[in-house]
C-alpha positions in Angstrom: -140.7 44.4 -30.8 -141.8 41.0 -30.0 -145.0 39.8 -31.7 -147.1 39.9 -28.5 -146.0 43.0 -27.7 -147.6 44.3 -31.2 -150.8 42.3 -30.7 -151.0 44.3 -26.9 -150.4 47.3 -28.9 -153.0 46.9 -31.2 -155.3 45.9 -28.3 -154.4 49.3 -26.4 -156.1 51.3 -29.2 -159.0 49.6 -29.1 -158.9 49.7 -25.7 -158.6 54.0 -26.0 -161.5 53.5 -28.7 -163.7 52.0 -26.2 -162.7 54.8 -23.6 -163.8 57.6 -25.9 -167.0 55.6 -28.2 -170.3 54.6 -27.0 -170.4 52.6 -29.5 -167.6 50.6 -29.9 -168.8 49.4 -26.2 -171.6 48.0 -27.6 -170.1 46.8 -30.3 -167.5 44.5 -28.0 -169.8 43.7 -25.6 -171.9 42.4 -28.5 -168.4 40.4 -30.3 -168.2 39.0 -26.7 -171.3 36.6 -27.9 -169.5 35.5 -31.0 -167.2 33.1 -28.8 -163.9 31.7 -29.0 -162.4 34.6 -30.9 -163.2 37.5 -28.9 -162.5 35.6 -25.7 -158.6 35.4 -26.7 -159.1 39.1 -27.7 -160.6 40.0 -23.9 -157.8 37.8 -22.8 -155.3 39.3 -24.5 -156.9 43.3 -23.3 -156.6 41.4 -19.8 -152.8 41.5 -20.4 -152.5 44.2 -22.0 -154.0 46.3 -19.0 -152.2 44.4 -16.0 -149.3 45.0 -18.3 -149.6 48.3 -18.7 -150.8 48.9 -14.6 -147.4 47.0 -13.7 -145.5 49.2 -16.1 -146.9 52.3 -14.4 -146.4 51.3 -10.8 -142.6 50.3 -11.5 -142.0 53.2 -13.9 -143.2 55.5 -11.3 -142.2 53.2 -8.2 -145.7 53.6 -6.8 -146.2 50.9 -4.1 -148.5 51.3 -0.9 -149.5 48.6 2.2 -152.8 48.9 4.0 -152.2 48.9 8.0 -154.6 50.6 11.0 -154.8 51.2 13.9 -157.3 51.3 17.5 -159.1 47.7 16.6 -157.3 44.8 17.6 -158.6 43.0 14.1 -158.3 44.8 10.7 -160.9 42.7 8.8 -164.8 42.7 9.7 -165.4 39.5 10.7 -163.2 39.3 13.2 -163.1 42.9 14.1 -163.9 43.8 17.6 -167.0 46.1 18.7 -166.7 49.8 18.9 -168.4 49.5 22.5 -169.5 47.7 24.9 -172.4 48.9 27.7 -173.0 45.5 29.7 -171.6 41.9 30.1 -172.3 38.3 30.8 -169.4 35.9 31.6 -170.7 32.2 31.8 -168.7 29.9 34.3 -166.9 28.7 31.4 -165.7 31.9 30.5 -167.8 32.9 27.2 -168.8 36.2 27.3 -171.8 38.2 26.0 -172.1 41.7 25.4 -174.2 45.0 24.5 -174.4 47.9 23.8 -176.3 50.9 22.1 -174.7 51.2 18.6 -172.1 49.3 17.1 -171.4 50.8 13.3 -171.6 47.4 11.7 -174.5 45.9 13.6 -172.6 44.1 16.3 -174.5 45.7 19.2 -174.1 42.4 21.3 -171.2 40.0 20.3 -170.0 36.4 21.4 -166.5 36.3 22.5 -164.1 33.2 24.0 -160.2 33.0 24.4 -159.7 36.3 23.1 -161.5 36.1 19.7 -165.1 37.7 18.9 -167.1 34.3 17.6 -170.6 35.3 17.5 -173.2 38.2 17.3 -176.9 38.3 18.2 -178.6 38.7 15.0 -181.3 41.5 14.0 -179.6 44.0 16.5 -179.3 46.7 13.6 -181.5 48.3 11.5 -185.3 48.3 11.4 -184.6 51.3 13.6 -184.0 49.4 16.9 -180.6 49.5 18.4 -179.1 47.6 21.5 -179.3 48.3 25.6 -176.9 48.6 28.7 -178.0 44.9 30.0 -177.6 41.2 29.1 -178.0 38.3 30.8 -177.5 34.4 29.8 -179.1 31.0 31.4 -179.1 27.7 30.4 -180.7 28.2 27.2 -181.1 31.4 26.4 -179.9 35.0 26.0 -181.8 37.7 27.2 -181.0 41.0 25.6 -181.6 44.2 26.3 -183.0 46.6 23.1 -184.4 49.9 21.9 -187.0 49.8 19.3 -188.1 52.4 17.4 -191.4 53.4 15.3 -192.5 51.2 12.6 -196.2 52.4 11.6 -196.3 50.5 8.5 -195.1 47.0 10.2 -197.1 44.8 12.4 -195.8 43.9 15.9 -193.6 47.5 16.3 -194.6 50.8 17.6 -195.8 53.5 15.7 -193.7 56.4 14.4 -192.8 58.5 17.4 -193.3 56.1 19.7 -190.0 54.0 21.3 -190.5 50.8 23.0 -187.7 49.6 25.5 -187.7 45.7 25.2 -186.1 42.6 26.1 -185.6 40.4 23.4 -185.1 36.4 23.6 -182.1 34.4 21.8 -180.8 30.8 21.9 -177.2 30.3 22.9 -176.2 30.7 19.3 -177.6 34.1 19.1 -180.8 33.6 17.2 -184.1 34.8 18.2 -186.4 33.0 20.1 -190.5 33.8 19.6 -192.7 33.4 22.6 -196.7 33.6 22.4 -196.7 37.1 23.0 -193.9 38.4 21.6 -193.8 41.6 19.3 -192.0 41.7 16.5 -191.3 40.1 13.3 -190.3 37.1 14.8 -192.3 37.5 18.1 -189.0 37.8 20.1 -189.3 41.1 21.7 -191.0 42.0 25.1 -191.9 45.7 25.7 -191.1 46.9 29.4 -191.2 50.4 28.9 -192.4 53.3 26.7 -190.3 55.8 28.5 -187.1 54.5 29.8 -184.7 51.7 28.9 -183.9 48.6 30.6 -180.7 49.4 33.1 -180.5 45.5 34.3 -181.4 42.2 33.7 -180.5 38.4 35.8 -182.2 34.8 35.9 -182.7 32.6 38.8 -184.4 29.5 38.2 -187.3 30.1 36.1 -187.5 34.4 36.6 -185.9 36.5 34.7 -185.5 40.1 37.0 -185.9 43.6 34.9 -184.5 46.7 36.2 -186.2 49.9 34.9 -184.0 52.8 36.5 -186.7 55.5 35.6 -189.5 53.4 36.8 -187.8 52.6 40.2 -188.7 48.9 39.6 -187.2 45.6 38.9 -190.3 43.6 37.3 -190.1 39.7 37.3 -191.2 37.7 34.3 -191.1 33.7 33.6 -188.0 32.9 31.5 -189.8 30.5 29.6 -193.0 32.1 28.9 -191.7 35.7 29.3 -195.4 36.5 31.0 -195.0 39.4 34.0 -195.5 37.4 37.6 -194.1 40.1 40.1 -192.8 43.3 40.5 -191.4 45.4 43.3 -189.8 49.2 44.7 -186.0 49.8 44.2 -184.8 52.8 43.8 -182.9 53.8 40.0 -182.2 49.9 39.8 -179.3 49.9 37.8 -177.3 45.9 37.0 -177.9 42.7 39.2 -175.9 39.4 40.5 -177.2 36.8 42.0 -175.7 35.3 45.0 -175.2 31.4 45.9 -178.4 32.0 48.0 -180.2 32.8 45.2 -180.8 36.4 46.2 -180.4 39.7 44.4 -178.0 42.7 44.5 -178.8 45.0 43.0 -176.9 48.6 42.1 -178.9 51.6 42.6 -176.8 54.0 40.1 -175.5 57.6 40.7 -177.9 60.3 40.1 -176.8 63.8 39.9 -175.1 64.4 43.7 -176.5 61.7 44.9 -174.0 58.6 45.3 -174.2 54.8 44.1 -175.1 51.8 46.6 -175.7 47.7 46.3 -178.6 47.0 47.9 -180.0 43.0 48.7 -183.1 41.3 47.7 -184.7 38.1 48.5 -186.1 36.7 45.0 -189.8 37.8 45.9 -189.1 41.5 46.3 -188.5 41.8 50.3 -185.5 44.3 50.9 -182.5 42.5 53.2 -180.7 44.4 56.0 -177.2 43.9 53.9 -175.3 46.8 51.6 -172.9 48.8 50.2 -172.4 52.1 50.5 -169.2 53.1 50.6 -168.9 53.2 46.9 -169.5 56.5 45.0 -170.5 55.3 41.1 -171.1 51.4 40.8 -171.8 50.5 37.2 -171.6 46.7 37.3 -171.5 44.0 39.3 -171.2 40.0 39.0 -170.5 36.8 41.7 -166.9 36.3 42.4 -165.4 32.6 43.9 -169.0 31.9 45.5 -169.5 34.5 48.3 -168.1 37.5 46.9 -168.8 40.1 44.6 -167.2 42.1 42.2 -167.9 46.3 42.0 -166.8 48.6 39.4 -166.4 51.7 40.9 -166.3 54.3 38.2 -165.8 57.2 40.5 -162.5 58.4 40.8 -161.1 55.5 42.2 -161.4 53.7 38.8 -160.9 50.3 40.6 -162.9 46.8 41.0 -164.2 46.8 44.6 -163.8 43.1 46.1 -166.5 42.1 49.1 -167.2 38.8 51.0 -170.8 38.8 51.1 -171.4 35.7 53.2 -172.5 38.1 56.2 -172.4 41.1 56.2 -170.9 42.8 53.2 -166.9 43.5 54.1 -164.7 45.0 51.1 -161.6 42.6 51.0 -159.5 43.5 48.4 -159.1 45.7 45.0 -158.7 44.6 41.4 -156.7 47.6 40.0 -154.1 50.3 40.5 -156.0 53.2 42.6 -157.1 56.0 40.1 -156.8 53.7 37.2 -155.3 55.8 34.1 -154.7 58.7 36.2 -152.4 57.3 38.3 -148.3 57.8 38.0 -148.4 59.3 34.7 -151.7 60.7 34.1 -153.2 59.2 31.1 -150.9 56.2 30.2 -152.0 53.1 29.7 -151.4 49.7 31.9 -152.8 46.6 32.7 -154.1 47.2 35.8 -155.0 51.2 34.8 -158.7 51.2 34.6 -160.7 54.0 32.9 -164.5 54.3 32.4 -165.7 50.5 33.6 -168.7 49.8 32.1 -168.5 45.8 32.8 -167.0 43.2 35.2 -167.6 39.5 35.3 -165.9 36.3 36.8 -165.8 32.7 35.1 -165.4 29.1 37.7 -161.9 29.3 37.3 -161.7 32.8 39.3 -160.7 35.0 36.0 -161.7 37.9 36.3 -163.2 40.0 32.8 -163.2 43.8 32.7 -164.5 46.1 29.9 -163.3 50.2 29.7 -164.7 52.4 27.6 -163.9 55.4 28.4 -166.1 58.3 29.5 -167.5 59.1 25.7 -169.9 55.9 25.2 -168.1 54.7 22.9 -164.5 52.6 22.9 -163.7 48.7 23.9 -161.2 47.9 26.3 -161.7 44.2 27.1 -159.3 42.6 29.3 -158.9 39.2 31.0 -157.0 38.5 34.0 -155.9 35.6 35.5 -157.1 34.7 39.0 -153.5 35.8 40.3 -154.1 39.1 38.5 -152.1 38.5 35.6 -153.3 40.0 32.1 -154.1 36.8 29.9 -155.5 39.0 27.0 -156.6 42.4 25.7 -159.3 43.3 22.9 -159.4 46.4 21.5 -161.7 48.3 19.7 -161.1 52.0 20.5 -162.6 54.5 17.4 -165.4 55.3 16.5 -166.3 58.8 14.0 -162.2 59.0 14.2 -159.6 59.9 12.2 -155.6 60.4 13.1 -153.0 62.9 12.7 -149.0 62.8 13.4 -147.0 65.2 15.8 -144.9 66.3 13.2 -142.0 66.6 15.6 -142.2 62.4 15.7 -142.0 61.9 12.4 -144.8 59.5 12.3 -144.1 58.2 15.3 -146.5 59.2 17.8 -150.4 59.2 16.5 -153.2 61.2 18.3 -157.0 60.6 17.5 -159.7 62.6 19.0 -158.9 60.6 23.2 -156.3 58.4 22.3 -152.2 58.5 21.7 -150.8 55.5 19.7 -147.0 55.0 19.4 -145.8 53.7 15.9 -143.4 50.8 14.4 -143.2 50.4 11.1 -140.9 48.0 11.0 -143.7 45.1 12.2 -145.9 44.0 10.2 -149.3 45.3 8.8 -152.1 46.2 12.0 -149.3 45.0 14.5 -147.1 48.1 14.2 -149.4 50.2 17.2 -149.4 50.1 20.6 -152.1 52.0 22.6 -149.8 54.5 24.5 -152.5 57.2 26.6 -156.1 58.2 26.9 -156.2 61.6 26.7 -159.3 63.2 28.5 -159.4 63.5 32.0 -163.3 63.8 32.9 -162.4 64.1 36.7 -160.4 67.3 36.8 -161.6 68.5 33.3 -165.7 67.6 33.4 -166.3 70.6 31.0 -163.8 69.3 28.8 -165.9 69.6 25.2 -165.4 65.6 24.0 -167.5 64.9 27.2 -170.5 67.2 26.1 -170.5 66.8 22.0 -169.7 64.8 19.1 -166.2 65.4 18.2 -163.6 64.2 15.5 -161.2 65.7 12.4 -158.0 65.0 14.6 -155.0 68.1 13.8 -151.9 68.2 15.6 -149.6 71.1 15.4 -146.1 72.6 17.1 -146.7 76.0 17.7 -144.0 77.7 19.0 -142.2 74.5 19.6 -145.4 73.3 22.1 -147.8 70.6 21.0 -151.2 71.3 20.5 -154.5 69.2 19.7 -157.2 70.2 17.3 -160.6 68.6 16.8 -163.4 69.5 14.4 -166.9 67.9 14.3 -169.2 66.0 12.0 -171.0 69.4 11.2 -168.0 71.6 10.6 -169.8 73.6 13.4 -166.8 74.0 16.1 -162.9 73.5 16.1 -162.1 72.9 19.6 -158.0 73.5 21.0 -156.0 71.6 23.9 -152.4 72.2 24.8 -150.8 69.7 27.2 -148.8 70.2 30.7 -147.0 67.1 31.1 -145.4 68.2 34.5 -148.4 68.5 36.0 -151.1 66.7 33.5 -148.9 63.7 32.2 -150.5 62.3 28.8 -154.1 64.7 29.1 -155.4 66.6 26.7 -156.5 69.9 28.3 -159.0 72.4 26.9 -157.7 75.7 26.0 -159.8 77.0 23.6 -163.0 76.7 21.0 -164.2 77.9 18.0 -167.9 78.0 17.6 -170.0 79.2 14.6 -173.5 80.5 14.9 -176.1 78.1 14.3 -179.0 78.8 11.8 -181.6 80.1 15.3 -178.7 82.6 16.1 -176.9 81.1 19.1 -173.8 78.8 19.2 -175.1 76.0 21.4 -178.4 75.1 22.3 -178.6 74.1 26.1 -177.1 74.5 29.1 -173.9 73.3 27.8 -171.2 75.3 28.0 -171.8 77.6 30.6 -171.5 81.6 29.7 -171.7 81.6 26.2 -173.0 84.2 25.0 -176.5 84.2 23.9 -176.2 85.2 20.3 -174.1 85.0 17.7 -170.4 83.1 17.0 -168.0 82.9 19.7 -164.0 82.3 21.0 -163.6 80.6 24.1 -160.1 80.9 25.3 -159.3 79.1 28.8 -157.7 82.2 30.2 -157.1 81.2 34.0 -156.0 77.6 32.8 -158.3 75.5 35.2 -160.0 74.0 31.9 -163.6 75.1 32.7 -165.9 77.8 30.7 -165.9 80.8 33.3 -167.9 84.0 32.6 -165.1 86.4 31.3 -163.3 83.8 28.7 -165.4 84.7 25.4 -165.2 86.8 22.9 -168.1 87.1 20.4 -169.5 88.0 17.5 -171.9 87.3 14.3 -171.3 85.8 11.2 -172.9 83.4 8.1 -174.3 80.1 10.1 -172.7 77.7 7.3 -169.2 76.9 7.5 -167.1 74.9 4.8 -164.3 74.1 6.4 -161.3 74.8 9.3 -157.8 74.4 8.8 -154.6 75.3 11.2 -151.8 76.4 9.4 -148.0 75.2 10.4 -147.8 78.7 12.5 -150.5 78.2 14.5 -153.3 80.4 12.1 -156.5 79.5 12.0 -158.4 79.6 8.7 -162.4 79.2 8.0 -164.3 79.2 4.9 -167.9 80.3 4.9 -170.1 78.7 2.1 -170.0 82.5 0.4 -169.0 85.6 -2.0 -166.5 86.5 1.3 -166.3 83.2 2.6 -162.6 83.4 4.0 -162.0 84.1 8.0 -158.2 84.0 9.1 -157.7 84.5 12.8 -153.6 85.0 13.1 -151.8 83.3 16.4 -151.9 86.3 18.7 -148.9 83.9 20.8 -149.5 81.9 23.5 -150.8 83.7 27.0 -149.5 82.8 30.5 -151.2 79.7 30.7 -149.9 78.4 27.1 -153.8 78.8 25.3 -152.9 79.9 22.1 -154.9 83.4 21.2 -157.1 84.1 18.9 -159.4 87.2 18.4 -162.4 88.8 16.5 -160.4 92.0 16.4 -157.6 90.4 14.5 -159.9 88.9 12.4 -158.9 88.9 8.2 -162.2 88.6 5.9 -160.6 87.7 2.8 -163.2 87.3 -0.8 -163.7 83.8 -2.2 -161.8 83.3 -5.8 -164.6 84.2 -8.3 -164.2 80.6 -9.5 -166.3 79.4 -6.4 -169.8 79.7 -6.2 -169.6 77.5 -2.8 -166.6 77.4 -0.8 -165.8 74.2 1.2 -162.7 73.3 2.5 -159.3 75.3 2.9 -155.4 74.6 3.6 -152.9 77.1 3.8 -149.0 76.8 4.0 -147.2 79.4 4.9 -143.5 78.0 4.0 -145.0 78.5 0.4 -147.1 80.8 0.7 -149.7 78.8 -0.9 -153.1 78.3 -0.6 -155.4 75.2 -1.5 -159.2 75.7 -1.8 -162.0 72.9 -2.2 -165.7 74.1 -3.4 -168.6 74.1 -6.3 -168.0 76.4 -9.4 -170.2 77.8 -11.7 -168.9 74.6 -14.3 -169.6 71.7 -11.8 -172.8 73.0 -9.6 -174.0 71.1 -6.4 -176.7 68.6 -6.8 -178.8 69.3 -3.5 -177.3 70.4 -0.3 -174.5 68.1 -0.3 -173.1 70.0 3.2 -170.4 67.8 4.3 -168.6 67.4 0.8 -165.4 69.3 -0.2 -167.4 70.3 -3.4 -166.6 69.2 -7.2 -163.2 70.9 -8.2 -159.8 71.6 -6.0 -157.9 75.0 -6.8 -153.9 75.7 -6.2 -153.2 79.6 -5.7 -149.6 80.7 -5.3 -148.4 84.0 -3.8 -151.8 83.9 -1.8 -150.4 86.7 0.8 -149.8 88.8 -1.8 -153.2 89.0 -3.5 -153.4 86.7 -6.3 -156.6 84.7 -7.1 -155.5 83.4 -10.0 -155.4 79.8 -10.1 -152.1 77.5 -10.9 -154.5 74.5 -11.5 -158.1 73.4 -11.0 -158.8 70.2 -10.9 -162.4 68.0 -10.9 -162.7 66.0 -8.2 -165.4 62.4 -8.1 -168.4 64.2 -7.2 -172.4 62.6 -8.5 -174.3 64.4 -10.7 -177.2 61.9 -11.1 -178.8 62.8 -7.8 -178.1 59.6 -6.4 -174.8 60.6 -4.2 -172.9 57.1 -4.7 -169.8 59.2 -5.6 -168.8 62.3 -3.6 -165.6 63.6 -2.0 -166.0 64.1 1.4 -162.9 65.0 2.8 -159.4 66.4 1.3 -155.2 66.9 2.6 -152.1 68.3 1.3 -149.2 66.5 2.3 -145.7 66.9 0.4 -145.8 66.9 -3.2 -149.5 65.5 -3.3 -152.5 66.3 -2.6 -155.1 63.4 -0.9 -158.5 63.1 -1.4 -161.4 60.4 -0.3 -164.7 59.7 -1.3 -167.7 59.0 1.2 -169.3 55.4 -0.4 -166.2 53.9 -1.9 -163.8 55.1 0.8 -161.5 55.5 -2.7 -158.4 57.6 -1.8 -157.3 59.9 -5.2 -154.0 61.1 -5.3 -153.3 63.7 -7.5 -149.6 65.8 -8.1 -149.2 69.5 -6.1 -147.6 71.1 -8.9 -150.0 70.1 -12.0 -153.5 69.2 -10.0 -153.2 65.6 -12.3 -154.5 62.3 -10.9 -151.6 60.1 -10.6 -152.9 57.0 -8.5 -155.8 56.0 -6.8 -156.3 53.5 -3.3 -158.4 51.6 -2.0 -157.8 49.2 1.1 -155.9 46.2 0.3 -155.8 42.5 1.6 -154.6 43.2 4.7 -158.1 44.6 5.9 -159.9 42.2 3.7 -160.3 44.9 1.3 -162.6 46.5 3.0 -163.9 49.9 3.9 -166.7 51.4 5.2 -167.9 55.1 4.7 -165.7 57.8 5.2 -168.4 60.0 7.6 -166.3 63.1 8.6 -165.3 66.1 6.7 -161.9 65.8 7.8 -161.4 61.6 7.4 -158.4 62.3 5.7 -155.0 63.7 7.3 -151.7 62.6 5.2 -148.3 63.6 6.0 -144.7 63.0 4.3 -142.0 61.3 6.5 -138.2 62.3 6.2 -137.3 59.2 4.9 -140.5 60.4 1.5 -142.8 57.9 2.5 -146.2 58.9 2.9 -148.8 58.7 5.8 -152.5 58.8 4.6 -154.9 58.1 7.7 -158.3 57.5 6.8 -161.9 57.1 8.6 -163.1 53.6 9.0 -166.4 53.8 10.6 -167.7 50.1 9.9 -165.0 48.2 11.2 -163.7 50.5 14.2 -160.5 51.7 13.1 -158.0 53.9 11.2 -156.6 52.9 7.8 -153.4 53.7 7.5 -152.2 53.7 3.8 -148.2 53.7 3.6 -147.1 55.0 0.5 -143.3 55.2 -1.4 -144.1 57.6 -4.6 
């Protein structure tokens, strides 16, 4: 033993002395004062740990990378926006944007040649959040915002109250006050208490307002932001201004009731010009001079090309008819549009499209050439996400809750996607559930050799089913079935969403004449505890719910597949199974039947809940083997992070069993714990590397964590990245 190698051994117990003594951290951290001495000692600890961490990794030939996926930019800075709502292209092609919410305050970015190189500042927080409208002159951006109540702040609405405003930036995307601005900075200008602002354009010195609710388009001067006209038009929606300096103006959908572009004069008086054979215009902008660019977000899913010289004539399209539901429904292309929610031109004639789908939230930014050629594509496609594997792919072929990603891991780190399908159809499915509520928790299984799609929710409320038809339905998730707990009021749903459902208790839907819609004799009902733990789906198809008590365990066994391919699922096949004495609060649940056993997350009576922590898996995890045949008695139990100070920095939110491991993450930290099947001991821990800047933000959904173990052993561990709009995707050799 080389002399070093005793001095690191020395170091090592102190090091375990330190671990276990109070005191002896004191003590050192007081020695560290002394100077020269005890820095060679903290020095030598340095080596000694690295030492001993490299040692480990190799010994155990533990390596991982840090990849993603759905954002075409793994790090924050450069990261694109989960949305955007409404843009501005300048002549010289910069482009401006909004939108509602963006996770990591980047409601309204700056973006040129393909990179994101601003934001507007102060779009996050101090409960305001972004609009559907932007416009740019000159010198400045005009932005539209929602601000919410701030009683205790002067220049902000009380609490309860909601002011929609426009709000004044320079070019660089800082604030600009005007005398009678509200806000902090005096940069804000209330239009409405009631509804938000749907439009927004400048001509000379006016800066036009479209207030859908209101019916008008008010006029203010761009400089001094005081009101100087207003006038009629009905559900004003976006507006372009033409090279005669006059107005057009969409007046939006509503209900039945289709979509036109109607022309104004700058002072208000309605002109004879317009277009109505359109069916859902969402934006507009100028086009080569005299013509004008339409997104129509009907069916179609095209850009609508008129020469408005004269009399409006429609002269061309921008797009392949039916966008992503053309040739193979759902697949991607360049020229497959699919929820347009923006449209602008530059001088040059390139022409700037945004998608986002038909769930408010997703970025699909795309250039084209003036020829029609794609220059480039931004993407920033997740948001409350997480991804699972067809296992049938090994790895290959990714599904989140709308998208399908095809995988290859031979490229490097965040280049190794490609976006291969969208998967909701909102034209032949509109009662499809991801149009209607909050979904995420991604599980995809083969039952019976067919694929199927499983989604949870935030709330661990619902588990929704889709089974796809790709002779008829291409890439398209279709609904098929739902799982829906009864709420704490007694009914599933509050609202007029979906239709049927049964007026109390839980309910099955099961989509038994296949048309994807929620007709009157598809449910089955019943009542049970309102607070759910957890849902899993077993490799044959099973479902599995826990219930937060004493006989907390629901398992539903596959009934088989009916005519339509809906898998089947009953209350009259129903198992109520007790909870293991060891839980006082059950949470989560996964279930293999190859082994026949079963892995339950939850509080015990040794490590109690702090509060109503309701989306954590609880403080221990429990292995039982021979579960089908009745035994409770634990193989391991194992403590997972979990806060007992109140404060809820630390808390494991969401767990999976992949393998020979079992996965689990933490909300704050985004930490990922890795601890052995067979023993229930901690054996590694990750956290996102280099390649995403090292950088995670919380992990918001019970279910952001989904591993699964290739052929070749390596390990898949996908995990929710809210902040910067995307997947991790840890890839693991153990």
């Amino acid at each position: 033993m080389s002399p070093l190698q005793t001095i690191v051994n020395k170091i090592n117990q102190v090091i375990n002395k330190i671990k276990k003594n109070r005191y002896w951290q004191k003590k050192i951290a007081f020695n560290m004062l002394l100077g020269f001495t005890c820095a060679l000692v903290v020095t030598f600890i340095g080596m000694a740990i690295n030492q001993a961490t490299t040692e480990t990794a190799v010994s155990q030939n533990f390596t991982y990378q840090t990849s993603w996926i759905g954002n075409t930019n793994g790090t924050g800075k450069s990261r694109i926006q989960n949305n955007i709502e409404a843009m501005y292209v300048t002549e010289n092609g910069r482009i401006y944007t909004n939108s509602k919410w963006d996770e990591a305050g980047t409601e309204a970015g700056i973006y040129e040649n393909g990179k994101i190189t601003g934001i507007l500042e102060d779009t996050h927080g101090w409960n305001r959040l972004g609009g559907k409208a932007v416009t740019v002159n000159s010198k400045y951006i005009y932005l539209a915002i929602t601000q919410g109540g701030m009683s205790k702040e002067k220049g902000y609405p009380p609490d309860g109250e909601t002011w929609y405003c426009v709000r004044r930036y320079n070019l660089a995307g800082k604030p600009v006050p005007f005398p009678s601005g509200n806000g902090w900075d005096k940069s804000m200008l209330i239009i409405s208490k009631k509804s938000p602002v749907t439009g927004l354009a400048t001509i000379g010195n006016k800066l036009f307002v479209s207030n859908a609710d209101a019916n008008t388009v008010r006029v203010f001067d761009a400089e001094t932001m005081a009101e100087i006209d207003n006038f009629y038009v009905t559900n004003p929606g976006g507006i372009a201004i033409d090279s005669a300096k006059n107005l057009w103006i969409i007046e939006n959908k509503k209900g039945t009731k289709d979509g036109k572009v109607v022309h104004y004069d700058q002072n208000g008086k309605k002109l004879p010009q317009a277009i109505v054979d359109i069916v859902d215009p969402t934006a507009i902008a100028i086009y080569q001079k005299d013509k004008l660019l339409v997104a129509e977000n009907g069916v179609r899913q095209q850009v609508l090309i008129y020469n408005i010289k004269n009399q409006p004539k429609k002269i061309s399209t921008f797009g392949v008819q039916n966008g992503v539901y053309s040739g193979v429904t759902g697949e991607v292309g360049n020229l497959k549009f699919y929820g347009i929610t923006a449209v602008g031109a530059d001088a040059k004639g390139n022409i700037y499209i945004n998608n986002n789908g038909f769930n408010t939230s997703g970025t699909d930014l795309r250039k084209f050439s003036s020829s029609g050629k794609l220059e480039w594509q931004l993407l920033g496609l997740t948001f409350m996400d997480n991804a699972d594997t067809d296992p049938q792919s090994d790895g290959v072929n990714l599904f989140t809750k709308h998208e399908q990603y095809l995988m290859d891991y031979s490229k490097p780190a965040g280049k190794q996607w490609t976006y291969k399908a969208y998967t909701l159809n909102p034209f032949k499915y509109p009662q499809d559930p991801r149009l209607h509520i909050l979904s995420d928790g991604t599980i995809f299984r083969r039952i019976k050799g067919q694929p199927f799609l499983f989604l949870t929710d935030m709330f661990n409320s619902k588990l929704q089913i889709y089974r796809f038809q790709p002779k008829t339905d291409g890439k398209i998730a279709i609904p098929a079935g739902m799982f829906v707990g009864t709420n704490d009021q007694g009914k599933a749903i509050n609202g007029n969403w979906p239709p049927y459902q049964p007026s109390q208790g839980e309910w099955i839907w099961r989509d038994g004449n296949g048309n994807g819609k929620f007709d009157q004799n598809e449910y089955d009902n019943s009542k049970d505890y309102p607070y759910i733990g957890g849902w899993w789906v077993d490799s044959k198809g099973d479902v599995w719910k826990t219930l937060r008590t004493k006989d907390g365990i629901r398992h539903y066994p596959l009934q088989g597949l009916d005519s339509k391919g809906n898998p089947i699922y009953t209350y009259r096949s129903m198992r109520k199974e007790m909870t293991p004495s060891i839980f006082s609060d059950l949470r989560r649940i996964e279930y293999f039947p190859a082994t026949d056993t079963m892995y339950l997350s939850g509080f015990t009576a040794e490590h109690p809940s702090i509060g109503d922590d309701a989306k954590v898996i609880g403080s221990e995890i429990a292995r039982f083997d021979n579960w089908s045949k009745g035994n409770r008695t634990p193989k391991w139990r194992t403590v997972v992070p979990y806060d007992t100070t109140g404060k809820r920095e630390i808390m494991t939110v969401a767990m999976s069993v992949a393998g020979d491991y079992v996965f689990a993450v933490t909300v704050k930290t985004a930490e990922v714990y890795v601890y052995q099947a067979k023993t229930g001991k901690l054996v590694h821990k990750l956290s996102p590397g280099v390649e995403v800047g090292k950088e995670s933000g919380w992990v918001d959904i019970p279910y952001g964590i989904r591993a699964f173990r290739r052929k070749n052993g390596e390990y898949l561990v996908f995990v929710e990245e809210n902040l910067n709009g995307k997947v991790l995707v840890y890839r693991l050799t153990i």
